[in-house]
py3Dmol code that shows the C-alpha trace and the ligand (Angstrom):
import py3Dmol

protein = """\
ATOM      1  CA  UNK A   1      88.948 111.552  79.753  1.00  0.00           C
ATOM      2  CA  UNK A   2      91.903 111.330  82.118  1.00  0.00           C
ATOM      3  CA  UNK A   3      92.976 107.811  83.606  1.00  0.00           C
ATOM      4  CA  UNK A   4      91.554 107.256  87.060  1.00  0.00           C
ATOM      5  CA  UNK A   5      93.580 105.890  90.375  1.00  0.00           C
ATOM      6  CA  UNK A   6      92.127 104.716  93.348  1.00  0.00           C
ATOM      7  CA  UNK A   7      94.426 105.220  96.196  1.00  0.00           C
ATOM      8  CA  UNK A   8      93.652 102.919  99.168  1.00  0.00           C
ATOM      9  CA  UNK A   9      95.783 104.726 102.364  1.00  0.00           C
ATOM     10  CA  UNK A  10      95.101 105.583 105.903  1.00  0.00           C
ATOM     11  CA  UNK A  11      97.596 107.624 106.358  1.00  0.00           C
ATOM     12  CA  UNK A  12      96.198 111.493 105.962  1.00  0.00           C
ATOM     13  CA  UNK A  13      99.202 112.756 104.774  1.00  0.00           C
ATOM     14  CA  UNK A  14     101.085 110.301 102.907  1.00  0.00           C
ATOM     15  CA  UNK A  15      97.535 110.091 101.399  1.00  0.00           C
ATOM     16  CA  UNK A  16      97.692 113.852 100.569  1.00  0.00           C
ATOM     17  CA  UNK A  17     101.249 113.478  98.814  1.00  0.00           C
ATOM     18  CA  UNK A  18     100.182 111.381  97.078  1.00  0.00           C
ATOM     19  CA  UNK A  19      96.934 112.517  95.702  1.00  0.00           C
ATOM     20  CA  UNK A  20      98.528 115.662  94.840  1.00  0.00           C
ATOM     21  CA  UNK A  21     101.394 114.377  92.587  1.00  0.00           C
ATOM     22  CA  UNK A  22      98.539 111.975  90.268  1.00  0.00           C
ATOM     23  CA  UNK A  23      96.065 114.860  89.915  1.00  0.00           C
ATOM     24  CA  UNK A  24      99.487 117.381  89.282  1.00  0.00           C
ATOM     25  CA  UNK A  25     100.441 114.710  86.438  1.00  0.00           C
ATOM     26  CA  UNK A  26      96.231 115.131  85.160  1.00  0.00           C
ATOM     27  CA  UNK A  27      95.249 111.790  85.984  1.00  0.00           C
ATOM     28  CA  UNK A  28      92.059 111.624  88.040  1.00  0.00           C
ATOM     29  CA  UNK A  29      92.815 110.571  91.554  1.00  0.00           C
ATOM     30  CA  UNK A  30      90.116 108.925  94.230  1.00  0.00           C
ATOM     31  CA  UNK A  31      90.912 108.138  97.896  1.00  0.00           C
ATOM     32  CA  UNK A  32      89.467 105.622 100.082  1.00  0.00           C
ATOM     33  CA  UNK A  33      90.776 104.804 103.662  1.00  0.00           C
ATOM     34  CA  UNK A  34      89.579 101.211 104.230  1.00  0.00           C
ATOM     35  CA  UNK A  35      90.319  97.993 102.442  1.00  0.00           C
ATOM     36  CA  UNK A  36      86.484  97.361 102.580  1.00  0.00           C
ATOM     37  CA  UNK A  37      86.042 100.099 100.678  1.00  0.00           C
ATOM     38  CA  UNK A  38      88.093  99.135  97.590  1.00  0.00           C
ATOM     39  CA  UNK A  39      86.020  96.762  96.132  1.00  0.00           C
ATOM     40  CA  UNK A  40      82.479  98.025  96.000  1.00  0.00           C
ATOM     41  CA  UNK A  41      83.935 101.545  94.642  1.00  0.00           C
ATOM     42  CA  UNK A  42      85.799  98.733  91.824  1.00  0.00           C
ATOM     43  CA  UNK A  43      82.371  97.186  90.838  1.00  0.00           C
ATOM     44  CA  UNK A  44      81.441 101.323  89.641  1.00  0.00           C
ATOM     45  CA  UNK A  45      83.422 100.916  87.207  1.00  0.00           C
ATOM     46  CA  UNK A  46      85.994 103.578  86.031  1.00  0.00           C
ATOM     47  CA  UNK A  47      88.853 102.274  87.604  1.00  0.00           C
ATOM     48  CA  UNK A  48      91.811 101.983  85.760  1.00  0.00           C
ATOM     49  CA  UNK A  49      94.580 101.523  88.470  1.00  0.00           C
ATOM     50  CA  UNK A  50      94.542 100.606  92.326  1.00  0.00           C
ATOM     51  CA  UNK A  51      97.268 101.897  94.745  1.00  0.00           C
ATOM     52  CA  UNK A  52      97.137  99.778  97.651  1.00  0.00           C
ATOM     53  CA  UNK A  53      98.799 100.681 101.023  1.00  0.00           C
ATOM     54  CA  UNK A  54      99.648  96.936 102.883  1.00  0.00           C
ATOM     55  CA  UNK A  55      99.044  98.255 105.973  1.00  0.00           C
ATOM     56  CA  UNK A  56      95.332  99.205 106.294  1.00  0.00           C
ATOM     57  CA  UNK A  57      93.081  99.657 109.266  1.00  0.00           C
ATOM     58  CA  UNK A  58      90.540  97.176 108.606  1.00  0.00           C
ATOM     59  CA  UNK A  59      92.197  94.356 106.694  1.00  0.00           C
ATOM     60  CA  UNK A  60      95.761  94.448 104.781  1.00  0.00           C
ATOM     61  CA  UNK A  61      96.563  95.345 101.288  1.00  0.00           C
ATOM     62  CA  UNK A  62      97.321  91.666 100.266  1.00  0.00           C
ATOM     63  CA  UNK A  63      93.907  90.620 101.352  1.00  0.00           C
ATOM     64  CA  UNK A  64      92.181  93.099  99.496  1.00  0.00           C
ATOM     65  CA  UNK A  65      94.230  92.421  95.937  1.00  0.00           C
ATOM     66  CA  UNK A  66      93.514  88.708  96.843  1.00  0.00           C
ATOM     67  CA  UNK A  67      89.779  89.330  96.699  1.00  0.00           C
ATOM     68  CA  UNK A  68      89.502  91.772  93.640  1.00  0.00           C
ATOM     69  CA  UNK A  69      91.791  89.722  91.743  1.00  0.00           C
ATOM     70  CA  UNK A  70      88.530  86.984  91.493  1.00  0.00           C
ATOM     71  CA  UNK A  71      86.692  89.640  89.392  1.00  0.00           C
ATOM     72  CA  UNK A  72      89.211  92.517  88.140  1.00  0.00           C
ATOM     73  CA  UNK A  73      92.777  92.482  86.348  1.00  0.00           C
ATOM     74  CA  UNK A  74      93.098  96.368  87.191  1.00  0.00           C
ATOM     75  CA  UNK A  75      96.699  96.741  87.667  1.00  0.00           C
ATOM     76  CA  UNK A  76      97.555  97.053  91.300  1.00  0.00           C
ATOM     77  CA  UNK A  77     100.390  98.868  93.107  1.00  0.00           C
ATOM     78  CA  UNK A  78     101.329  97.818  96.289  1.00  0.00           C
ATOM     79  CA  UNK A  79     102.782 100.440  99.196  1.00  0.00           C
ATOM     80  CA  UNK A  80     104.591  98.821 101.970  1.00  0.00           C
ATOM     81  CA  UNK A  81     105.614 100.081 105.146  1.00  0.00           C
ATOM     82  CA  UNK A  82     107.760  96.726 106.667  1.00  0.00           C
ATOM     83  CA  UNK A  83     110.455  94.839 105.219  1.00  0.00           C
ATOM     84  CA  UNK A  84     107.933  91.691 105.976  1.00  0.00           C
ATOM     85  CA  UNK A  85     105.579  92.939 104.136  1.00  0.00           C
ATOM     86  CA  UNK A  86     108.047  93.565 101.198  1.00  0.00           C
ATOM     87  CA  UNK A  87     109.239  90.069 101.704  1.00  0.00           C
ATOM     88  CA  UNK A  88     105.568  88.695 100.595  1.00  0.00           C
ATOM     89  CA  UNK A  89     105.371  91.479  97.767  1.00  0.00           C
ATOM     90  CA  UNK A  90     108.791  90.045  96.142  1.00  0.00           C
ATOM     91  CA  UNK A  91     106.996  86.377  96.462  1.00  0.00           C
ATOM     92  CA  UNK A  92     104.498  88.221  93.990  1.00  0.00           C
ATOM     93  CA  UNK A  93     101.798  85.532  94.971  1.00  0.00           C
ATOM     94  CA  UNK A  94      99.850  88.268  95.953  1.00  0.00           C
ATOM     95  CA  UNK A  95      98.499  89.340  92.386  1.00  0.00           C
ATOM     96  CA  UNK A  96      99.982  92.757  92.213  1.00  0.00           C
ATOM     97  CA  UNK A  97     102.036  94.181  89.538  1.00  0.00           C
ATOM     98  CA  UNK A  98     104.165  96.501  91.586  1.00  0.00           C
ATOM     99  CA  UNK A  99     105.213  98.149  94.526  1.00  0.00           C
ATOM    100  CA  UNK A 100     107.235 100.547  96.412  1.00  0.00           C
ATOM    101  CA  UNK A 101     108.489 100.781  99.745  1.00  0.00           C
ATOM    102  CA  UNK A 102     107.686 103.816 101.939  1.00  0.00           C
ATOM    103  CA  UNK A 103     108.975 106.496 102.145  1.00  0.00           C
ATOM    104  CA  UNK A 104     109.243 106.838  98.423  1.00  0.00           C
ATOM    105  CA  UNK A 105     109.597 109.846  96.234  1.00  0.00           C
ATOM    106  CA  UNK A 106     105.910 110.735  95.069  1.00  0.00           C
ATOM    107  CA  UNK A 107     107.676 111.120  91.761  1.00  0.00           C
ATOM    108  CA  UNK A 108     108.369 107.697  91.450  1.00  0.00           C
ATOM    109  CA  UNK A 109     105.366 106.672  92.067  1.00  0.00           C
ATOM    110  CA  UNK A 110     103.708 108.560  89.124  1.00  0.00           C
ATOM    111  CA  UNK A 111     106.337 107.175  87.232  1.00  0.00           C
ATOM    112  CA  UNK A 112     105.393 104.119  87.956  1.00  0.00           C
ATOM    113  CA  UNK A 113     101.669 104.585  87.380  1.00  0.00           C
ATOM    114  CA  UNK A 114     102.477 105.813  84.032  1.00  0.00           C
ATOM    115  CA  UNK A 115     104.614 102.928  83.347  1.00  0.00           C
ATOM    116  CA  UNK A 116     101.774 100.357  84.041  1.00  0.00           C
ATOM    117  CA  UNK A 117      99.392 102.240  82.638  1.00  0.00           C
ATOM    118  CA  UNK A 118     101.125 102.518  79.568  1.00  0.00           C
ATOM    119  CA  UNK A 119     101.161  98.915  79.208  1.00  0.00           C
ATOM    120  CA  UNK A 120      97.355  99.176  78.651  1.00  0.00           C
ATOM    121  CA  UNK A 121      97.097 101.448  76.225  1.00  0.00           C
ATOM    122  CA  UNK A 122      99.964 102.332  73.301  1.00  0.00           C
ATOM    123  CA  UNK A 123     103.438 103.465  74.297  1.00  0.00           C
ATOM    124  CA  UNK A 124     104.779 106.405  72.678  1.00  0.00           C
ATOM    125  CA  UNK A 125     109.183 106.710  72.612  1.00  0.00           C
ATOM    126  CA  UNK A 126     110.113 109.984  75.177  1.00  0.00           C
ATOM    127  CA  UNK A 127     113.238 110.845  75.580  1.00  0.00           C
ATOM    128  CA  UNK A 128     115.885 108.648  75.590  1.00  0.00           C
ATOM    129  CA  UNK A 129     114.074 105.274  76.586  1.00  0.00           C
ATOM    130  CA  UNK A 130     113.316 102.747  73.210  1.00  0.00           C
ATOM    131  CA  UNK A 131     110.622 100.765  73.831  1.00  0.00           C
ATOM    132  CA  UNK A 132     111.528  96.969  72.879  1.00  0.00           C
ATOM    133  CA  UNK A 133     107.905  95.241  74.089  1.00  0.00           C
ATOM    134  CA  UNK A 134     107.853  94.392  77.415  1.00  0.00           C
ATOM    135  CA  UNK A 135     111.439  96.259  77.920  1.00  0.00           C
ATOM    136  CA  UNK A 136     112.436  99.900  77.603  1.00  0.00           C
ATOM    137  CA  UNK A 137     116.189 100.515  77.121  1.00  0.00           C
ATOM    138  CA  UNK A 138     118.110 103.885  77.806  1.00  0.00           C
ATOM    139  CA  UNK A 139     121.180 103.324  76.396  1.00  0.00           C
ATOM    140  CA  UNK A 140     122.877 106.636  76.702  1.00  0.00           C
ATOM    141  CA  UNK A 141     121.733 106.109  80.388  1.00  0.00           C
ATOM    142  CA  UNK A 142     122.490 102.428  80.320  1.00  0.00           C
ATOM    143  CA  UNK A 143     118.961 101.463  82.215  1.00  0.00           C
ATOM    144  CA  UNK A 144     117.023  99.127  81.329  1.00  0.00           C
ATOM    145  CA  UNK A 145     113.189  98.535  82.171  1.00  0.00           C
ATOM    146  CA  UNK A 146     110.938  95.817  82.259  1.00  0.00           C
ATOM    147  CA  UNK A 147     107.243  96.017  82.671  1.00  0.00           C
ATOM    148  CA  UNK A 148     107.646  99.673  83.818  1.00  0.00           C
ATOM    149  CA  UNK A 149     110.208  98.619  86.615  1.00  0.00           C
ATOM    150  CA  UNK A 150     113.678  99.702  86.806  1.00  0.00           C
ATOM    151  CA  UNK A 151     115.875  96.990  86.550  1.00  0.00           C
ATOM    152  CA  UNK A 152     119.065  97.070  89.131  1.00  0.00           C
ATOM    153  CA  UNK A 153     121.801  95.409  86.780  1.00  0.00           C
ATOM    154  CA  UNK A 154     125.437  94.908  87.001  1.00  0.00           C
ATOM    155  CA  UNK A 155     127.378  96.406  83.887  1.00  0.00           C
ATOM    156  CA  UNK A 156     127.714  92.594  82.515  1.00  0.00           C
ATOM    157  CA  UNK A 157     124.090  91.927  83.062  1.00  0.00           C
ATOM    158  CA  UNK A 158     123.192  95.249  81.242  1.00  0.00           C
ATOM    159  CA  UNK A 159     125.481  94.550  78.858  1.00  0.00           C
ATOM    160  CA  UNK A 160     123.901  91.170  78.307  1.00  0.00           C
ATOM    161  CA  UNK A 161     120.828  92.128  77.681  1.00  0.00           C
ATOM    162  CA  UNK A 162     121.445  94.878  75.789  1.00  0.00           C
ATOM    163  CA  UNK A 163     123.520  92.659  73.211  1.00  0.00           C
ATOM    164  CA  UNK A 164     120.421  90.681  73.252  1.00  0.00           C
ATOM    165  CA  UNK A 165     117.802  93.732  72.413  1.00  0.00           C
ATOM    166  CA  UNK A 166     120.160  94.721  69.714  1.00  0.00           C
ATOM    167  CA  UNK A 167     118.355  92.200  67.305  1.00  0.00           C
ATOM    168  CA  UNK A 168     115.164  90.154  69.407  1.00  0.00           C
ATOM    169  CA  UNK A 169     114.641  87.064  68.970  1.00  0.00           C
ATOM    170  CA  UNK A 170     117.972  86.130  66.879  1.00  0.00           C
ATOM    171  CA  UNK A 171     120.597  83.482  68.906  1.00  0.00           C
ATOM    172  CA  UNK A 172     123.762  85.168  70.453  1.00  0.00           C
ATOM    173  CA  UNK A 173     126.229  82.206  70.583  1.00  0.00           C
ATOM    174  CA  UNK A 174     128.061  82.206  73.818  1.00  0.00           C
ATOM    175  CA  UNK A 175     131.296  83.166  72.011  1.00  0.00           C
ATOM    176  CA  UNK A 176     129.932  85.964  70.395  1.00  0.00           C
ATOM    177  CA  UNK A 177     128.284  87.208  73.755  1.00  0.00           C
ATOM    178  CA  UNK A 178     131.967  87.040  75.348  1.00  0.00           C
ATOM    179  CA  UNK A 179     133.384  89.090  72.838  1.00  0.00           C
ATOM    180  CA  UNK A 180     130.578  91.604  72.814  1.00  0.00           C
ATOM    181  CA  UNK A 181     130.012  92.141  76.709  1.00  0.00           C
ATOM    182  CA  UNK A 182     132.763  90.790  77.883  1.00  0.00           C
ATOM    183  CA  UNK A 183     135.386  91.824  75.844  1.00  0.00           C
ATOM    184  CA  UNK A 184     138.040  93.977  78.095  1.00  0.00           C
ATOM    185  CA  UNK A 185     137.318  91.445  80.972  1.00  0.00           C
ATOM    186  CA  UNK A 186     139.705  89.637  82.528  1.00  0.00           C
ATOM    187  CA  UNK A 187     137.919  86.944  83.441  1.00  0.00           C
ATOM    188  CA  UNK A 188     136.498  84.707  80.913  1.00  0.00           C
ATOM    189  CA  UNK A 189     134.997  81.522  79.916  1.00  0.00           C
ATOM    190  CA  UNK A 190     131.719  80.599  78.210  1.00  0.00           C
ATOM    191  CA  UNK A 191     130.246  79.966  81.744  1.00  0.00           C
ATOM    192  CA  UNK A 192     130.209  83.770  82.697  1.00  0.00           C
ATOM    193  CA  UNK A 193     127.595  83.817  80.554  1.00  0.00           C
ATOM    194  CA  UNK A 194     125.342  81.107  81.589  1.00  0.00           C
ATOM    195  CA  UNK A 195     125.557  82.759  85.144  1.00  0.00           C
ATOM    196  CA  UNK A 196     124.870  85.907  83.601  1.00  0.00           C
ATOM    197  CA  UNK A 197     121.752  84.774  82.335  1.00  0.00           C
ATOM    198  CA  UNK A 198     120.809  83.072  85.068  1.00  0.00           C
ATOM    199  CA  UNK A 199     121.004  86.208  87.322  1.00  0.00           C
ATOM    200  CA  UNK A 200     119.238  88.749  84.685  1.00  0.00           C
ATOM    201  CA  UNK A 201     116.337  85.797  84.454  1.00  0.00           C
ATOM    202  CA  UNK A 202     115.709  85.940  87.955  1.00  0.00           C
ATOM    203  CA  UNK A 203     115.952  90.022  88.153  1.00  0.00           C
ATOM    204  CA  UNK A 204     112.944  89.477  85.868  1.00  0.00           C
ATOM    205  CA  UNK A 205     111.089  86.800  87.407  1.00  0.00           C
ATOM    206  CA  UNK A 206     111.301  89.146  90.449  1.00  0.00           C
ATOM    207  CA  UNK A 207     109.596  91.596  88.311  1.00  0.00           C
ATOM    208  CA  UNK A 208     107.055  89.171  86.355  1.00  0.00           C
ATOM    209  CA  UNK A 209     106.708  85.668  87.499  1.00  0.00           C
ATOM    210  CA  UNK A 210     105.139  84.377  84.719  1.00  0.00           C
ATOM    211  CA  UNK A 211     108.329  86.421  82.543  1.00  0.00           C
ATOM    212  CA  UNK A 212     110.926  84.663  81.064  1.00  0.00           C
ATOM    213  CA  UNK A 213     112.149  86.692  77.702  1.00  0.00           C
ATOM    214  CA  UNK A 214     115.702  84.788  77.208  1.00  0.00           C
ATOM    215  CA  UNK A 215     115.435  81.757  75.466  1.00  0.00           C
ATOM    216  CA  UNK A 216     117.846  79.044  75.574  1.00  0.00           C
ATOM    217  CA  UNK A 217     118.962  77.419  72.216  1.00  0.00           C
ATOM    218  CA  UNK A 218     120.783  74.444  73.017  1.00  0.00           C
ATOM    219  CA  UNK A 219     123.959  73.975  71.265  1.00  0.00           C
ATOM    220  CA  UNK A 220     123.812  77.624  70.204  1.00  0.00           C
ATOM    221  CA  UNK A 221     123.303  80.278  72.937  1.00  0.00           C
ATOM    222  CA  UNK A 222     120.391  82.968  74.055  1.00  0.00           C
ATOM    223  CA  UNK A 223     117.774  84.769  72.105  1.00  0.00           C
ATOM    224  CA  UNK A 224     115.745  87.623  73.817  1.00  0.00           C
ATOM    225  CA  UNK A 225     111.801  87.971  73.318  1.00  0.00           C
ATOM    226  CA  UNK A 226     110.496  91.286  73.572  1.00  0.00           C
ATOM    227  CA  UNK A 227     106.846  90.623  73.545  1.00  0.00           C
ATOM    228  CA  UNK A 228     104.822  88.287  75.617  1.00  0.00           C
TER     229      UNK A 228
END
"""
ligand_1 = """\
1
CA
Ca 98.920 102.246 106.582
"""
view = py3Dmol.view(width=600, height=400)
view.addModel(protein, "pdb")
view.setStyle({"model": 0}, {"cartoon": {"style": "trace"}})
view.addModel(ligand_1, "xyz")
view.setStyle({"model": 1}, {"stick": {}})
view.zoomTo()
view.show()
């Protein structure tokens, strides 16, 4: 039985797009045009993945993830028009799990769908992305996702966490990191990689509030978690 979306989206023809390139990729794709109308079709059950646009006649997209969030953890995908509204979707106090700004390739959307979906079920390895629990890593590509999203690193940052995936959960001592990531850099000094971390931790929080995968061991250096 093929996954279902519910696409919340007034406008006919971004509504269209979009429509076209979830039922092109077989998933089962439903379309309502009011936020009023997300709910009730919700409570039929079937659901497995909400696409709401922000900007909808009747109420806005933030209201309506507000409200189903009380009774449903069906992922939600947020589509924003404003950089306002993108603001508040960054803040991720809203309850949804991603989003993308319009206009946006109807590619990447599927991809994203099929990113969060996968999370429900069981991920199988395409191509050249490994998936290390909650991150995927290209390596040949050098890209690096978490929960589905791209992440936008520097080439220290990737290489950071990349040193890090190389064995989860097992402490990196700041020395070793140096050598490893930053080894034909100029600049040095054990605090590169403090800030390092500190800017890859908040590249995920942006992703995952709740997420924080590096550990800390005092006295000895980082440790990635891949699941959790
Ligand atoms: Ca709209």
């Amino acid at each position: 039985m093929p996954m279902t979306i519910l696409l919340a989206e007034d406008e006919g023809a971004i509504a269209e797009t979009v429509l076209y390139a979830l039922r092109a990729e077989g998933y089962a794709a439903e379309h309502v045009l009011l936020g009023g109308e997300v709910l009730p079709r919700l409570r039929r059950g079937g659901i497995d993945l909400v696409i709401l646009d922000v900007g909808l006649p009747d109420t806005s997209g933030f209201d309506v993830c507000r409200a189903l969030r009380i009774e449903s953890e069906v992922p939600v995908l947020f589509l924003t028009a404003r950089d306002a509204e993108l603001d508040r979707v960054l803040g991720l106090e809203l309850g949804g799990d991603d989003y993308m700004a319009k206009p946006f390739s109807p590619r990447e959307l599927v991809a994203r769908v099929r990113a969060r979906l996968r999370r429900q079920v069981v991920h199988d390895d395409t191509a050249g992305w490994r998936r290390l629990g909650r991150f995927e890593l290209d390596a040949t590509g050098h890209r690096l996702r978490f929960d589905g999203v791209l992440l936008d690193l520097t080439r220290y940052e990737f290489g950071l966490l990349e040193a890090l995936l190389a064995r989860p959960g097992a402490v990196l001592d700041r020395a070793r990191l140096m050598d490893r990531v930053w080894g034909d850099a100029l600049e040095s000094g054990e605090r590169t990689v403090d800030t390092h971390v500190k800017t890859v931790r908040a590249k995920l929080r942006a992703i995952a509030p709740d997420a924080d995968p590096i550990r800390t061991v005092r006295g000895l250096g980082y440790a990635v978690h891949v699941e959790g």
